[in-house]
N, C-alpha and C positions, 0 to 999 in steps of 0.2 A: 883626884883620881876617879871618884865616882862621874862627876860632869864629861871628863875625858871616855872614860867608857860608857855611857852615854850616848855619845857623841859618832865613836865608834862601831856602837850599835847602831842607832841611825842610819850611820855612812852602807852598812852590810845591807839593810832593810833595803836601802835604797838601789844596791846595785842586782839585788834581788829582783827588783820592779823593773830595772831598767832591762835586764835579762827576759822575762816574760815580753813588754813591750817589743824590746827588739826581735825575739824571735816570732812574735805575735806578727809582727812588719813582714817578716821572711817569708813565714807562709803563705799568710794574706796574698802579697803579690805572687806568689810562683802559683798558688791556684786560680789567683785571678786570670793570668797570661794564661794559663793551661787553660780555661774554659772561656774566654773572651776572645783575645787575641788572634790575629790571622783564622778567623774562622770568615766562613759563606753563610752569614747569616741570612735567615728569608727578608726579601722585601717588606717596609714594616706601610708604605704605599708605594699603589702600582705604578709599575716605571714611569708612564704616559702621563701622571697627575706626580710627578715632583715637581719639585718649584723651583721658579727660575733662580739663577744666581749670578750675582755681580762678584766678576776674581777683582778684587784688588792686589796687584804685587808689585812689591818698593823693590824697585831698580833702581842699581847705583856702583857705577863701576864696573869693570867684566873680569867676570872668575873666570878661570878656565873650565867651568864645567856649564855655565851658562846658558849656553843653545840648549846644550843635550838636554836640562833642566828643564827649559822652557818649551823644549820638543812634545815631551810627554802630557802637558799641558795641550796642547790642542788634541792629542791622541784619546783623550777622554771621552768615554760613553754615556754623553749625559743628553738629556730632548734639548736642552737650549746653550749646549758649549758653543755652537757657531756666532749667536747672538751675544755672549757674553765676551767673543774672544774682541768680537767688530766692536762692541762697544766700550769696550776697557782696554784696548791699545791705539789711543789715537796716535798719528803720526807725529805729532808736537805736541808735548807736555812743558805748560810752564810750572815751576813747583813754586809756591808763594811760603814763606816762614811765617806759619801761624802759630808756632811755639819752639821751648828748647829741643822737643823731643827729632831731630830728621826723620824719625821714619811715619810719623803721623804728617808730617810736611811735606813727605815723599806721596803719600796716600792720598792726599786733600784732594786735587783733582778729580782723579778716578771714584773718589767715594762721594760728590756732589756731582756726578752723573750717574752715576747707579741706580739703574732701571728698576733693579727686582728689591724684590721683600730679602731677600736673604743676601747678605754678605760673605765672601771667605776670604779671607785674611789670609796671604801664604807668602813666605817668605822667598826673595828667590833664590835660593840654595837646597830650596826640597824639591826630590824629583817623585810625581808620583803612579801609579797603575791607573789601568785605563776605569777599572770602576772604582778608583778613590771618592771624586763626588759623591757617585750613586749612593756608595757607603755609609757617608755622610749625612746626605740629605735624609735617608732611610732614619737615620735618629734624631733626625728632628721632627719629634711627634709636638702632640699639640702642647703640652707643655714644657717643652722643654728652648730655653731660650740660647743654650750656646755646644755646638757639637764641635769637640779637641781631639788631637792625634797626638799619642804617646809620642815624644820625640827619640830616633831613635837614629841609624847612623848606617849608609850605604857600604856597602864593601868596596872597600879600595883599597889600593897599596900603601905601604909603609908602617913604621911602627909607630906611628903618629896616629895613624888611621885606626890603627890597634887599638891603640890607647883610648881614642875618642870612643869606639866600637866598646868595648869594657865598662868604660862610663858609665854611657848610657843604656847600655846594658843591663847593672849588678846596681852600681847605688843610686844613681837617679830613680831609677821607675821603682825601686823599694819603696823610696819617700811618696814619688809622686803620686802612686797608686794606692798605697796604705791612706794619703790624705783624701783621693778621692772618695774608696769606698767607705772610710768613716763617716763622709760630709763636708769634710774640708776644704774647698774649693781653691784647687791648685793646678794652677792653667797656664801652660807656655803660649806667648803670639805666634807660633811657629805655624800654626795650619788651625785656624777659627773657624769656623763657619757662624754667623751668628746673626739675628736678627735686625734689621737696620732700625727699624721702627722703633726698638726699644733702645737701641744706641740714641738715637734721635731723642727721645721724653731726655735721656742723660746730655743733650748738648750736644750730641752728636761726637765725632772724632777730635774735631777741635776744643773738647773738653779735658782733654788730655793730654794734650799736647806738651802738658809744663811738667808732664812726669816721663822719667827714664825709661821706669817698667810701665808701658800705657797698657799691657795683655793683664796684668793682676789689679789696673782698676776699671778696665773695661768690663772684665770677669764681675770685679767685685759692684760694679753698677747693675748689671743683670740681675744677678744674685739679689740684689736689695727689692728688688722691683718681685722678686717673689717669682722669678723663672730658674729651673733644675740646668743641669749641665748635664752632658751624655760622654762619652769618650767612643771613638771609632772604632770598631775590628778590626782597620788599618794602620798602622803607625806614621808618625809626620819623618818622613824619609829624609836626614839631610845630606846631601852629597854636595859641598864645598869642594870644590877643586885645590883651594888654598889652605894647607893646615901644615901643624906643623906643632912638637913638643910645647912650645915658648907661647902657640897662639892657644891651644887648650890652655896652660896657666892661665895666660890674661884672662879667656872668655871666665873660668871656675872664680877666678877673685873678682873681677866686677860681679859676677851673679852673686859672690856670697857679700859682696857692698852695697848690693840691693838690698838681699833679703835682710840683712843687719839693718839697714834703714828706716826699713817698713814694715819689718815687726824682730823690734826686739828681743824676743824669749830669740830671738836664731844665736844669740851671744852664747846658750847649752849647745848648740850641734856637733860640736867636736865628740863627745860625749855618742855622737850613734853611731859613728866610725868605727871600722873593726877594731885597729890595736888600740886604740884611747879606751873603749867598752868591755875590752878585752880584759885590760888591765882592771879594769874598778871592780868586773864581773869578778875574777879570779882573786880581787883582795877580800871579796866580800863571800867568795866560798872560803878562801882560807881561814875569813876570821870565823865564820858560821860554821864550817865543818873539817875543819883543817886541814882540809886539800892541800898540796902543794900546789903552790900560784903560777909556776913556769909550766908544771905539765897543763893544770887548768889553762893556761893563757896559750900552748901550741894545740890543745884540743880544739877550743872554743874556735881561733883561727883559721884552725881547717875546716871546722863543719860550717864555718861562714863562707870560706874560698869553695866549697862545696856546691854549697845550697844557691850563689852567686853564679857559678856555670853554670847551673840546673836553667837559672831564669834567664840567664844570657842565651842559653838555648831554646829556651821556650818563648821569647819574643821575637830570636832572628828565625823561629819557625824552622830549625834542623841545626847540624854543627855550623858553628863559625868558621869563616874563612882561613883563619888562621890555626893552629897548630896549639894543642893543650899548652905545651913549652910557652910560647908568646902569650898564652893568656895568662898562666901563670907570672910572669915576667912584667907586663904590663896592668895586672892586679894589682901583687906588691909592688910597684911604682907610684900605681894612683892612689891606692891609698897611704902610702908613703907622705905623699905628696900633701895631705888635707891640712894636719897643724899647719904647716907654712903658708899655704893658701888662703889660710884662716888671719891668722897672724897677719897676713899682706895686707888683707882685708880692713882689718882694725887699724894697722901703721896710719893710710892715707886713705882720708874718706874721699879723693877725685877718682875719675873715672876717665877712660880714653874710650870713647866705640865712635862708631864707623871717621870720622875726618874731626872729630871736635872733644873739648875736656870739659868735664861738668863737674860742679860743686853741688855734695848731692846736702838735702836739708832734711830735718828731720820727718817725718808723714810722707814721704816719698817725693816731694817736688826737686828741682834742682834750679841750675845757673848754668849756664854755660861761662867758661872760663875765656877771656878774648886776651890772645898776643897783646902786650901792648908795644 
């Protein structure tokens, strides 16, 4: 009995810490967004001396939102968009398989002609403002080797769009941003800007080829070379013409067969989700001060559903498109949605993106899976 209460204790100590943490996370990001985020920050150098830039972007297929995406791409206010647009869209691209990864395969080309010192990585499903580069480029000071945009999510129709909109919204940029201001370096390939030079000492692009996630070991090659990472006052816009319930699933369970791949401790994360935290929070008031566990567990929920609008507002820079009712609605859905997501994750370690199946291996490489 005494081991068991022990034990007990422990478990309360623990959900103690995990409460601090997690609200420690909440804050963190909703002041970070309030004082970073869509702000006009001053030029950090003068317009006339930023540096040139090679766009790489992997085309493959046509979304319905495509043109308009790639419209806003030449609409940019930067000294050398016309140069970079002539030099990174030849009329004939042969794409050569230089590894499992397609989208470093899709890239090879355009990144062994690239002029300038600076790369940016942009997928083509983001669309962006006309001084997004400038933005950009503005936070690549002399140390700093890789400038990232919060991924975040266009207004569009449907409750699919909702959904996505929520997302990345409320619990992605929680995590994403709590990791960065700690030191953590945590970087989606969605919109890179990043030095060539130092991708080069790493092998360049084709050293990565043989991983899924090639943005968390590109990141993590910079990183090792002893260059900082900067995040934009713009967000990485995605506006997908193609979405839908089913395809958010897939996208959240391959990301969380990634991150279970390539670092293991991700096997706790259920644990930072509201109702899982909600629960251990409120067993560990109950046993510590003998709260009752269901009031603690609808308080704790709403001042999360709460404090989750607050930053859902303060990244999309005013109210959301949609209707308090629909966020509510598409809240509890998504995080409804995470044990099973989770669970998916763990069931089958393959993965489906863009046309092919991969066999992912432990340290983050993979296989690709062939019909036979």
């Amino acid at each position: 009995m005494a081991l068991l209460e022990l034990a007990m204790q422990g478990f309360s100590i623990f959900g103690f810490i995990l409460f601090i943490v997690l609200w420690f996370m909440h804050f963190m990001s909703i002041i970070y967004v309030r004082l970073h985020l869509n702000k006009k920050s001053g030029d950090k150098q003068p317009y006339s001396k930023l540096a040139g830039v090679s766009l790489l972007k992997p085309l493959k297929g046509v979304d319905p939102n495509l043109v308009s995406n790639l419209e806003t791409f030449f609409e940019l206010d930067y000294p050398k968009t016309t140069n970079i647009c002539k030099e990174n869209v030849p009329p004939h691209i042969q794409i050569s398989k230089v590894g499992i990864n397609p989208k470093i395969n899709n890239l090879m080309p355009g990144y062994e002609g690239a002029k300038y010192d600076l790369v940016w990585i942009c997928d083509s499903g983001i669309r962006v403002m006309p001084d997004t580069l400038t933005d950009m480029a503005s936070h690549m000071t002399e140390k700093v080797g890789l400038v990232h945009g919060l991924p975040y999510v266009a207004d569009r129709q449907g409750f699919a769009a909702t959904l996505e909109q929520v997302y990345f919204g409320t619990s992605h940029p929680r995590s994403y941003i709590s990791a960065n201001v700690t030191g953590i370096k945590c970087v989606t390939g969605m919109s890179c800007l990043m030095r060539k030079d130092v991708l080069d000492q790493a092998g360049g692009l084709i050293a990565f080829a043989q991983y899924i996630a090639e943005d968390y070991f590109m990141a993590k090659a910079i990183a090792d070379r002893g260059w900082k990472f900067s995040m934009a006052t713009q967000v990485a816009m995605q506006n997908s013409g193609s979405y839908s319930i089913a395809q958010f699933q897939s996208r959240m369970i391959r990301w969380a067969k990634l991150r279970i791949n390539m670092l293991p401790a991700t096997i706790i994360e259920p644990i930072s989700e509201c109702f899982v935290a909600s629960l251990i929070i409120g067993w560990s008031a109950h046993h510590m001060f003998r709260w009752d566990i269901m009031v603690f567990f609808m308080c704790h929920c709403l001042a999360w559903f709460i404090c989750d609008y607050i930053q859902l507002r303060g990244i999309q820079g005013g109210a959301p498109c949609f209707s308090k009712l629909d966020y509510a609605v598409a809240w509890f859905i998504r995080e409804s949605m995470t044990i099973q997501i989770f669970l998916s994750a763990l069931w089958d370690p393959t993965i489906s993106w863009r046309t092919g199946r991969y066999r992912l291996r432990c340290g983050g490489t993979a296989e690709e899976i062939l019909d036979v």
